[in-house]
N, C-alpha and C positions, 0 to 999 in steps of 0.2 A: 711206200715211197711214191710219188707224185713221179706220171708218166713225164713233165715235160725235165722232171731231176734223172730215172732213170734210164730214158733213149739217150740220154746223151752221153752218160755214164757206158753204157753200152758204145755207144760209136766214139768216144774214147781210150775204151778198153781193149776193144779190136784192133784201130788205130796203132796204139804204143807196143802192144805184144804184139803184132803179125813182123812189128822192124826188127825184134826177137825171136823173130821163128815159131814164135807161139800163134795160138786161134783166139784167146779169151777165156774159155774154159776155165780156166784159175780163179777169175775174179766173178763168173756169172755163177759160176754153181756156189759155190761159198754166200754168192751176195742175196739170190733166189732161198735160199733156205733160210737165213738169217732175218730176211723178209716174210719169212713166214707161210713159203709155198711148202704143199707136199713133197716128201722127197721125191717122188717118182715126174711127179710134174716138175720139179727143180731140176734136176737131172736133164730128164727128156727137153726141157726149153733151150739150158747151158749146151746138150750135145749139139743141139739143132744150129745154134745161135753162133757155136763156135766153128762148126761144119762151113755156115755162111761165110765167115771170116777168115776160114782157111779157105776154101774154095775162091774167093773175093779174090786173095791174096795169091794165089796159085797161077791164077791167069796172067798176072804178071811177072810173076818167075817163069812160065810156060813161055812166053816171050822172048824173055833174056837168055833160054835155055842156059837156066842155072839149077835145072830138077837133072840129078842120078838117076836115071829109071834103073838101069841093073841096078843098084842097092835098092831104093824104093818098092817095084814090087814085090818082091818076098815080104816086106814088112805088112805091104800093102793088105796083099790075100792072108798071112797070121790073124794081121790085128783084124779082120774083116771075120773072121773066126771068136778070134778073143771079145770082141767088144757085146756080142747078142749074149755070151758066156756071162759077164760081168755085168749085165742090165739084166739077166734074171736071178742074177744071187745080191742085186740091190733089196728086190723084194724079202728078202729073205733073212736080214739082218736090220737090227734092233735100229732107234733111232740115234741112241746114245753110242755104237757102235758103229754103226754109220760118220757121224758127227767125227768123232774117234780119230778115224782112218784119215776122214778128208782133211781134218784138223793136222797130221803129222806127215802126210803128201805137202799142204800147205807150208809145213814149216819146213822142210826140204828143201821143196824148192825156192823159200826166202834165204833161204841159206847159201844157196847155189848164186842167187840174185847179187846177195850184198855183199861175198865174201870171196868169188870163183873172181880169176882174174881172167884177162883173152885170152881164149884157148885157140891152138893151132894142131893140128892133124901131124904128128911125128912120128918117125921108125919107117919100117917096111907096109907097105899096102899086105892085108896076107892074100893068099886064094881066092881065088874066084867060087870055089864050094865055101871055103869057111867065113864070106860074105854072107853066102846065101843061105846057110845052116847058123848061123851070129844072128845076121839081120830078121830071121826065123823067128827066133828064140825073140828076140826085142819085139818085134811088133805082135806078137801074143800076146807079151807081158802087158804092154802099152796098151792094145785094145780092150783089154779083160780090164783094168785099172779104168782109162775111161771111160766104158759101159758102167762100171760098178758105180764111179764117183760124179760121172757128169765133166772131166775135166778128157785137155785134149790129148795129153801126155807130153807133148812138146817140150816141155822143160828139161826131162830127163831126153827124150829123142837125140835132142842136138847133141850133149854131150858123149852120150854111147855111140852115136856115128861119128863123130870125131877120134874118139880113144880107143873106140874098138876097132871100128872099120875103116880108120884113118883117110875119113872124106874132109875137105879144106870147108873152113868156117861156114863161106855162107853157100855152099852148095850144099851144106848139110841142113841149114835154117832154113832154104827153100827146099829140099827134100822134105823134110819132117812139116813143112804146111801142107805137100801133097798126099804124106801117111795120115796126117791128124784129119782132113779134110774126107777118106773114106772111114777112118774107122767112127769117127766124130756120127754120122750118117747110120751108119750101121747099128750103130747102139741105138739111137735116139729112133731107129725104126722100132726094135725089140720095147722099145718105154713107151710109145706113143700106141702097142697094141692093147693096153692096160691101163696107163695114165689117165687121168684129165686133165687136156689141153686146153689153152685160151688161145686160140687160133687168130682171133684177132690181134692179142699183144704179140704173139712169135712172129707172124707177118710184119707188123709194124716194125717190131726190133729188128727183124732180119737185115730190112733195109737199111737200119742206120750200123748193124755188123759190115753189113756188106760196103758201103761205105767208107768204115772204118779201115776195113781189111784194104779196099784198092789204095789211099793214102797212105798207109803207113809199108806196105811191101814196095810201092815207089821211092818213099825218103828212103826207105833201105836198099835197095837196089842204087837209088843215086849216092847219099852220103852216109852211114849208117855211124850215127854216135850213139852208143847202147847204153854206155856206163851210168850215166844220169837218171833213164828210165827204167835200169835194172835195181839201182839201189832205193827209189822213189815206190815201183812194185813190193819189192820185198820187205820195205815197212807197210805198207800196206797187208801185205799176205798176212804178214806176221799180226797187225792189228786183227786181220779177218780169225785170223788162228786162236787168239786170244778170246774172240768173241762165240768161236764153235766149241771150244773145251769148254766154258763159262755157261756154254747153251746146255751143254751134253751132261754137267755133273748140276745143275742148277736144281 
């Protein structure tokens, strides 16, 4: 794909998923392998890239102080654990198995995209340990998933701090850009001691993540209409899904 078709792709994709709580991670790593990089180098670019886009997008929820940090860092230090775990057992798994995994993450959370309606935070808040032993447990899983796939895990994030740890909508979608944003880093250091990088195109693209991330966590912070760009993603995903199973048994 022709750089001046993909930077933009990229700082649109940051852009639309950071107003969802997301980094990009969903649409770079799918769209880098399908393009025909190495997985390791698809990986390490989508961590890096989506890292830039949650970081981007952090600094202005860091503002509006709409980040949990008691829930946040315990996810934070797990997934910072999970994610160097999951970027060395990339190497270590097949391409077609590989493909596989990211292929049925992808349709999950297209499924979550097109069919999940607004969610709100209900019940009782529990404990202050069974936050912090919950939110444990979550960003392990999260980091170790994207180390292994390249993606930022944010899709699932939001909803388990909603339902589990009963945090309100969008203090949970700027929470989960400040978890995606170290673990995102974390992996993408463990790919980058092994990978080969084009350090020229991650530089360039960062800037048009970073970009992306500061616009679209603004529109979200001022007005945030999701529904449109969640169901606009999730045939997307699902196209991407269709095109990795198609790759992997081909």
């Amino acid at each position: 794909m022709n750089l001046f078709i993909l930077l933009p792709v990229i700082f649109a994709s940051s852009l639309l998923l950071t107003m969802i709580g997301l980094g990009g991670g969903l649409i770079f790593s799918p769209l880098f392998v399908l393009l025909g990089f190495p997985i390791s180098t698809a990986v390490a670019a989508s961590l890096f890239l989506n890292g830039i886009a949650a970081l981007s997008a952090f600094i202005v929820y860091m503002r509006k102080k709409m980040v949990d940090y008691s829930i946040s860092i315990p996810l934070v230090v797990t997934s910072l654990i999970g994610a160097p775990i999951g970027a060395m057992m990339t190497h270590r798994i097949n391409m077609s198995l590989f493909l596989g995994i990211l292929a049925g993450v992808l349709f999950l959370a297209a499924m979550r995209m097109l069919f999940s309606r607004k969610i709100q935070s209900r019940g009782t808040a529990p404990s202050r340990q069974m936050r912090i032993i919950g939110g444990g447990g979550i960003g392990f899983l999260i980091g170790f998933m994207g180390g292994l796939l390249g993606i930022g895990g944010g899709v699932f994030v939001v909803p388990l701090l909603i339902y589990m740890l009963k945090v309100p909508t969008k203090v949970a979608a700027a929470s989960s850009i400040f978890i995606v944003s170290f673990s995102s880093f974390s992996g993408f250091i463990t790919h980058a001691a092994t990978a080969t990088l084009d350090w020229k195109f991650i530089i360039l693209a960062s800037i048009f993540s970073f970009a992306g991330g500061q616009i679209g966590s603004r529109i979200m912070v001022e007005k945030l209409k999701g529904r449109g760009i969640r169901i606009l993603f999730g045939i997307i995903l699902l196209a991407m899904c269709a095109k990795l199973i198609h790759r992997a048994f081909m």
